[in-house]
C-alpha positions in Angstrom: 4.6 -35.5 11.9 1.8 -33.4 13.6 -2.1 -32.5 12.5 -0.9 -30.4 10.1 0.9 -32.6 8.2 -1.5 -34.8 7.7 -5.0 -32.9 7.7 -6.2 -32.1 3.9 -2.7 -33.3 2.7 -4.2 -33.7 -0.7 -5.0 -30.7 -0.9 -2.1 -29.2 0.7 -0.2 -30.7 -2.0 -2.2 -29.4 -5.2 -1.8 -26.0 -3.5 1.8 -26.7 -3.4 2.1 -28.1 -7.2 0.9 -24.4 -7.8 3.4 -22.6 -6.5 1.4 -21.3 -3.5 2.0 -22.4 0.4 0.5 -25.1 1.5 -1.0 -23.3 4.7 0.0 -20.3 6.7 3.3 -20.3 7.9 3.1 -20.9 11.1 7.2 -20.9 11.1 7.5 -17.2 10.6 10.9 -17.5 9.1 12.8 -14.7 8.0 12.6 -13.4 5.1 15.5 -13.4 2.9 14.2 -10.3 0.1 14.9 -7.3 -0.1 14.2 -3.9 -1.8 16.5 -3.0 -4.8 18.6 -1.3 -2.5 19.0 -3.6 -0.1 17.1 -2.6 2.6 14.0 -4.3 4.4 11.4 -1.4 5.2 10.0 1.7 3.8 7.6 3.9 5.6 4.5 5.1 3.9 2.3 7.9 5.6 -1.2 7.2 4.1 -3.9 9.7 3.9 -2.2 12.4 3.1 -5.2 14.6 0.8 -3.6 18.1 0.3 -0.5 19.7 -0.6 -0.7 21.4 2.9 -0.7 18.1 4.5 2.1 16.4 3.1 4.4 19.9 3.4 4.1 19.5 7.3 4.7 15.7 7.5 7.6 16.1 5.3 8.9 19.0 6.5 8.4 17.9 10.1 9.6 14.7 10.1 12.9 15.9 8.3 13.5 18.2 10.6 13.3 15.3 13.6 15.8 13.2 11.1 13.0 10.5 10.5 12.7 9.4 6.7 9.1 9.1 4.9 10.1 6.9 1.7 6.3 7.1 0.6 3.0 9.5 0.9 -0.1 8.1 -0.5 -3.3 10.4 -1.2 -6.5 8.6 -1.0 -9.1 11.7 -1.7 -9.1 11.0 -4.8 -7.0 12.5 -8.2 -10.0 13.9 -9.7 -10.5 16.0 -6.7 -7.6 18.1 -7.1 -5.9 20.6 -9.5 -3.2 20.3 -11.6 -1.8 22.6 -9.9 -1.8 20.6 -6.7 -0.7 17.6 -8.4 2.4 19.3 -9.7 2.9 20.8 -6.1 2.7 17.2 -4.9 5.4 15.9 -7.5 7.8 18.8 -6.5 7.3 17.9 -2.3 8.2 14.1 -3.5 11.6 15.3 -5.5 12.3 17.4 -3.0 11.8 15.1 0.3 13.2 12.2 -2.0 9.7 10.3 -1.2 7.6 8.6 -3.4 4.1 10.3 -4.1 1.0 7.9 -4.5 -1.9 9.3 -6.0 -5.5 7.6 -5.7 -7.7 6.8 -8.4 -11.1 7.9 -9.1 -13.9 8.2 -9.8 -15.1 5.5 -7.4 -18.2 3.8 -6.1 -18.8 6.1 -3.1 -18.5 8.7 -5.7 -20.7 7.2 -8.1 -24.8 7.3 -8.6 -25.0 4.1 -7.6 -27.0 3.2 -4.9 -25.8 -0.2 -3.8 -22.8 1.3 -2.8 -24.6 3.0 0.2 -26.6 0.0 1.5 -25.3 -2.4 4.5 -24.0 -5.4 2.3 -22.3 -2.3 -0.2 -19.0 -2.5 1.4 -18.4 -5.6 -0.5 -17.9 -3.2 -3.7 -15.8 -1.3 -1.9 -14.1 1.4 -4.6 -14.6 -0.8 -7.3 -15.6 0.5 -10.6 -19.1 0.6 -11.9 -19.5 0.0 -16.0 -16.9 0.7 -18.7 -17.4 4.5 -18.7 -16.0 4.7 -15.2 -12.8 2.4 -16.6 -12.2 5.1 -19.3 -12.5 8.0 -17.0 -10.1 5.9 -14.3 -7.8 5.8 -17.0 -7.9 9.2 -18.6 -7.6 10.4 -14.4 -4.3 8.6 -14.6 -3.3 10.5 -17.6 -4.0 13.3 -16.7 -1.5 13.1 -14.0 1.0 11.3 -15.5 1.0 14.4 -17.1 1.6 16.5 -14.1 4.6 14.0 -13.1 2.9 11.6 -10.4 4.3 7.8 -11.4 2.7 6.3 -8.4 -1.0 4.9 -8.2 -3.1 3.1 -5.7 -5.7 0.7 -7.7 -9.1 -0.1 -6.4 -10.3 -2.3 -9.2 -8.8 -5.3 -10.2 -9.9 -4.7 -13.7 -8.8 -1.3 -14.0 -4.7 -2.8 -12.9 -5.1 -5.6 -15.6 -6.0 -2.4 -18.0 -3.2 0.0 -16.4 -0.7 -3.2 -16.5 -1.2 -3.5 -20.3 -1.2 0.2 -20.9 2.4 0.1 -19.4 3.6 -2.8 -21.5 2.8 -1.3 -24.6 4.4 2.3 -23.7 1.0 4.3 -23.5 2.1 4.8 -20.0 5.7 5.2 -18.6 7.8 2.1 -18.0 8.8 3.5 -14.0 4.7 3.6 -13.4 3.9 2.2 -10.2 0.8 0.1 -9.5 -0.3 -0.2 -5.8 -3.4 -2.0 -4.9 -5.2 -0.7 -2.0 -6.4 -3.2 1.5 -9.9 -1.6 0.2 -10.1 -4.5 -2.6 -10.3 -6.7 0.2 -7.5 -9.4 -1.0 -6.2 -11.1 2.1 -4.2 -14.8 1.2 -1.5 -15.6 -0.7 -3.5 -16.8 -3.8 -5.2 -13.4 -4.1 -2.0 -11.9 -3.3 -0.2 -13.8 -6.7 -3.1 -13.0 -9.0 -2.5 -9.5 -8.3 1.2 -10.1 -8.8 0.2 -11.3 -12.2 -1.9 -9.2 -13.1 0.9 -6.4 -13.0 0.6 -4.9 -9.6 3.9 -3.4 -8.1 2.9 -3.9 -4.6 0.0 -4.9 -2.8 -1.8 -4.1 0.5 -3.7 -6.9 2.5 -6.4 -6.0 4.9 -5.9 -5.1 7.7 -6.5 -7.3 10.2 -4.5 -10.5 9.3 -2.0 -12.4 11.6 1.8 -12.9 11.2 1.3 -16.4 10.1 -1.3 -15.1 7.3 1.2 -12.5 6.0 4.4 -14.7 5.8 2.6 -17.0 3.8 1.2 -13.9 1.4 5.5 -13.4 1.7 6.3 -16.8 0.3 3.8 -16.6 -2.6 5.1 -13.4 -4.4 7.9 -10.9 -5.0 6.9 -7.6 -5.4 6.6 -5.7 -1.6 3.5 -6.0 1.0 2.5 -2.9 1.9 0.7 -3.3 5.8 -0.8 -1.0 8.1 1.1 -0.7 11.0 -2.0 1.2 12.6 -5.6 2.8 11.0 -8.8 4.8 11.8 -11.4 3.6 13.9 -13.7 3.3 11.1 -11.3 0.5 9.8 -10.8 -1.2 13.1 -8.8 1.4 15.0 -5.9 -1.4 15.1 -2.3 0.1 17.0 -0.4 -2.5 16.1 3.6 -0.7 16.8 4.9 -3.9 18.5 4.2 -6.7 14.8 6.4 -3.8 13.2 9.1 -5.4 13.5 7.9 -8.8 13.0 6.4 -7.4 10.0 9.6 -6.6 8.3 11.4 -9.9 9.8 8.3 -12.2 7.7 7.6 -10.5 4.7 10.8 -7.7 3.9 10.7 -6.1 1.5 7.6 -4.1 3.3 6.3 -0.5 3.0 4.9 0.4 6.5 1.8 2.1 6.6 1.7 4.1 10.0 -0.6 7.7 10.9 -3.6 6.7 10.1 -4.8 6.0 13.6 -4.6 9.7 14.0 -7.8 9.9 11.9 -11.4 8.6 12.3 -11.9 7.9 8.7 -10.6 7.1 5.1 -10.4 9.8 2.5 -10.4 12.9 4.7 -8.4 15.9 5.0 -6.0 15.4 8.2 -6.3 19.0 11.0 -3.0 20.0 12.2 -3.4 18.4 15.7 -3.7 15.1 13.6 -1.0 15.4 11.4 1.5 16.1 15.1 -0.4 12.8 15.8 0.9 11.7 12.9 4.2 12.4 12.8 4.8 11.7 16.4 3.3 7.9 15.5 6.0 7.8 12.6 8.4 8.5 15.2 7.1 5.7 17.6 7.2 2.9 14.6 11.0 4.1 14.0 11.8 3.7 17.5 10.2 0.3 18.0 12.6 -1.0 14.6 15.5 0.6 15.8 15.2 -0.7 19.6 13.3 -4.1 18.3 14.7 -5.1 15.0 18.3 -3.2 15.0 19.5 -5.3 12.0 16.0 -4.0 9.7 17.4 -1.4 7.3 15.1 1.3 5.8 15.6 2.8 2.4 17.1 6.3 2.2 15.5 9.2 0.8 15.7 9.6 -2.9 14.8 5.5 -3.6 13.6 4.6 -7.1 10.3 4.7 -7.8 9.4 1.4 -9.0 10.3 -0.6 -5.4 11.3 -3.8 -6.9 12.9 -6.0 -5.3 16.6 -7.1 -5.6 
């Protein structure tokens, strides 16, 4: 029996009598899920904040024969058309890839002034007084009506509202509820709530070790979606070679890879960093292919909801 057997053991064992781990797994078995379709990995291309943008990362990495199962904008819905959401929701049926639409308003967006002070980033783009949960709300309606089914959450509130919404058929049944790293959840305990709570998948932050994420693996079903790599402001991580391992612990897994071709979070990506882009998709299908042969990624054309099987 080592330390870790014995250190907090009471503990350990409430933990356990929860249904959570009762540590990080420091094992790293692997994992056993998988998506509906039986595969292990997705990739998601984040940042992607105009119609522009995600033609030429579609387009291009078709035409290299690399498969993007997921785009994600971050600017924010509110801060497009509806014309631009419907162009969105036609690149998505015609590239067979999911299309993930943020949000908003948000607490950088809003009049608040805490937001913008040092110890601010602890709000990160949660949501400020009701009003801003009813206009979150009617900004998800409004494109539900323009198509999108896909939705990255910033406020844990506002998915415990959207999760209702969908139970009781105000919103459709295939709705898919993402929450973003930018809530800041990063264990397994946080990672169940959110489970509960109704969210479809969920993104960690950033920074967390193999170990940290298998246990997050053993504690819920629906998929982990990790950054594979992201913009300096976030930590400028380039982490290509835990790609693999990432899929090995905690399959079913969307893998977030780009963003390291940008400096910062909701901006709109230049045409030398959307090549940058695409060429670091390339890399992180590479490294599973050489590294992790016996990883399968979904096809094109997946279902939207990304259960798993």
């Amino acid at each position: 029996m080592n330390d870790a057997d014995v250190l907090y053991a009471p503990t350990r064992a409430r933990l356990s009598g929860l249904g959570l781990p009762d540590g990080d797994n420091c094992v790293l078995a692997t994992s056993a899920a998988t998506f509906d379709d039986g595969s292990h990995f997705r990739i998601e291309v984040p940042t992607i904040n105009s119609v522009g943008a995600a033609q030429t990362v579609l387009t291009e990495t078709s035409r290299r024969g690399l498969t993007v199962n997921r785009v994600t904008e971050t600017l924010g819905m509110y801060r497009h058309t509806l014309g631009e959401l419907r162009d969105y929701v036609a690149l998505g049926e015609e590239y067979g890839a999911e299309i993930l639409m943020s949000v908003g308003p948000r607490a950088s967006h809003d009049i608040g002034g805490s937001v913008q002070t040092p110890e601010g980033v602890r709000i990160g783009y949660r949501l400020r007084g009701q009003e801003q949960i009813v206009r979150a709300v009617e900004d998800v309606m409004r494109a539900i009506e323009c198509g999108v089914r896909g939705f990255v959450v910033y406020d844990e509130g506002l998915l415990w509202v959207l999760s209702r919404l969908r139970t009781a058929g105000d919103l459709p049944e295939e709705t898919h509820l993402k929450v973003s790293a930018h809530c800041g959840h990063a264990n397994s305990a946080s990672a169940q709530m959110l489970e509960m709570l109704g969210a479809n998948s969920f993104n960690p932050v950033r920074d967390l070790t193999l170990p940290m994420i298998a246990s997050i693996r053993r504690a819920i079903t629906i998929p982990v979606d990790i950054h594979v790599d992201n913009p300096r402001m976030s930590g400028g991580f380039v982490r290509t070679y835990d790609a693999p391992e990432f899929v090995r612990v905690a399959s079913p897994v969307y893998l977030k890879t780009g963003n390291s071709a940008l400096e910062g979070h909701g901006t709109k990506p230049t045409a030398a960093q959307l090549e940058d882009i695409t060429r670091q998709i390339e890399i992180v299908t590479e490294f599973l292919s050489r590294h992790y042969p016996d990883a399968r990624q979904s096809p094109a054309r997946v279902s939207r909801a990304g259960v798993m099987g």
